[in-house]
C-alpha positions, 0 to 999 in steps of 0.5 A, a space after each residue: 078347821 079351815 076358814 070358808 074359801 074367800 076369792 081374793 088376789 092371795 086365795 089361791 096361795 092361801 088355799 095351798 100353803 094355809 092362813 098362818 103361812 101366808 101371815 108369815 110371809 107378809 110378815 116377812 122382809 126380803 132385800 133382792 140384789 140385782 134385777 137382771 134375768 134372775 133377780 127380777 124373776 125372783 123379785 116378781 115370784 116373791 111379791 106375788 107370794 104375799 111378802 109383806 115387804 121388799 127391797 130392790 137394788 140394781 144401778 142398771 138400766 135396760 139394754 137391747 141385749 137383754 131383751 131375750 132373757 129379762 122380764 121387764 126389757 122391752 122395746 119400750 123400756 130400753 135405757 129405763 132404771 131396771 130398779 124403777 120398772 121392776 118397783 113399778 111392777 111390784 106395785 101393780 102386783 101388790 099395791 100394799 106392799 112395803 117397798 124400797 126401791 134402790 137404784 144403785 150399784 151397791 158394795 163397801 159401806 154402802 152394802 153394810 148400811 142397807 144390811 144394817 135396816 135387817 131383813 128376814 131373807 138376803 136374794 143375791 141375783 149379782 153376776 160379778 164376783 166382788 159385789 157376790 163376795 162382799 154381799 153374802 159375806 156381811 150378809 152372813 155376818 149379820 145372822 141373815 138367810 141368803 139364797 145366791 144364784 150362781 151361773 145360768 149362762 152358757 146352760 140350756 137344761 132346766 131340770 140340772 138346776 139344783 139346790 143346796 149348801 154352797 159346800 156341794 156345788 159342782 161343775 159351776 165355775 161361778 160357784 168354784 170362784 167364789 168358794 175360793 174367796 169365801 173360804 179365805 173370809 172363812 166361810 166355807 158353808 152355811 147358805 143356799 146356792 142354786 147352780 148347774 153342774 151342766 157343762 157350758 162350752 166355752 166357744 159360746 163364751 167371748 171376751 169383751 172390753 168397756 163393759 162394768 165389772 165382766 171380762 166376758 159374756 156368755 150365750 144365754 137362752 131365754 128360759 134359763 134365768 127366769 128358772 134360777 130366779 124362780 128357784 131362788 124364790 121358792 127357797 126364800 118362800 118356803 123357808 120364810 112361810 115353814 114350808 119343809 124343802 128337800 136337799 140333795 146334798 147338805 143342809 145349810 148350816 151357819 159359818 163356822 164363825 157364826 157358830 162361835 158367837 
């Protein structure tokens, strides 16, 4: 029998998903890396569904390039921590809620050590390759869930976001790239992607020099990321809360050395 409708900042989500829903995802652990147009979307759309506790991670501050995609870019935030801001606002939204703030270009050790501390849900929001590789590799060595966007530049259709098995992505040269390298780790499944097969036309793609890790940038729109990062989320809160989601291709399944233990 339903409990009495009681107003409180998690009334509405409690009214939709259940009481013993919501207690699973305060339970519940999420590190999210990268806080950029999809990772702070995802963040955000993760704490105000009631997770108990969270961890962010981005090294990067606040540029004016980023204010037509980025929550937290604003005129009055350029050349803030991005990691500070968006802990900033995760507390404002939940003032309970267990927070870990890193403000750090994470990889090598220093990745296996943040992994270690153990999470029920691994948000990879990281747009270069080599941090993507070696986070969702040790990820997934570690038996953890991860969710990983792929590409949003260069796109302008929301409704072409899809969400499946890296197995199944298309038309995506992010997750073409980074297939190739997982599967030399041996990994050629077993975690989410949220990708667009939309072509992207390669004259809004232009070379750059003197920027951390990118040989390139890419035109982006403003609501493009944000809908990654929200698609991100409701993979994590669905599967952490137990509510069922639909695949338009392959189920998720752990890496066949996983499977082996």
């Amino acid at each position: 029998m339903m409990k009495p409708y009681k107003e409180n900042w998690q009334s509405a989500t409690e009214l939709l998903i259940g009481r013993e829903k919501l207690d699973r995802l305060k339970a519940s652990s999420v590190l999210i890396v990268g806080l950029g147009g999809v990772g702070a979307y995802a963040a955000e759309m993760i704490c105000r569904a009631g997770t108990g506790s969270i961890t962010i991670v981005d090294g990067d501050t606040i540029h004016p390039r980023n204010r037509n995609r980025q929550l937290i870019a604003l005129t009055s935030t350029e050349g803030s921590p991005k990691a500070v801001l968006m802990g900033n606002r995760l507390r404002e939204i939940n003032p309970e809620l267990d927070l870990t703030v890193i403000q750090e270009y994470i990889r090598d050790e220093r990745m296996c050590e943040i992994l270690d501390r153990g999470f029920d849900y691994v948000v990879d929001a990281i747009d270069t390759l080599s941090p993507k590789v070696y986070l969702i590799y040790n990820s997934l060595k570690r038996g953890l869930p991860v969710v990983s966007s792929m590409g949003a530049g260069g796109r302008s259709d929301p409704l072409r976001i899809m969400i499946n098995d890296i197995s199944e992505t298309k038309g995506c040269n992010l997750a073409r790239m980074l297939r190739k390298r997982l599967h030399r780790l041996g990994i050629n499944s077993g975690f989410t992607a949220v990708y667009s097969p939309e072509p992207v036309d390669k004259s809004r793609v232009m070379p750059v020099s003197g920027e951390r890790n990118k040989a390139s940038v890419v035109g982006t729109i403003s609501y493009m990321p944000p809908a990654f990062g929200i698609c991100c989320a409701s993979v994590v809160i669905r599967d952490l809360a137990g509510i069922p989601r639909q695949y338009s291709g392959t189920q998720p399944a752990a890496p066949e050395f996983l499977r082996k233990r």
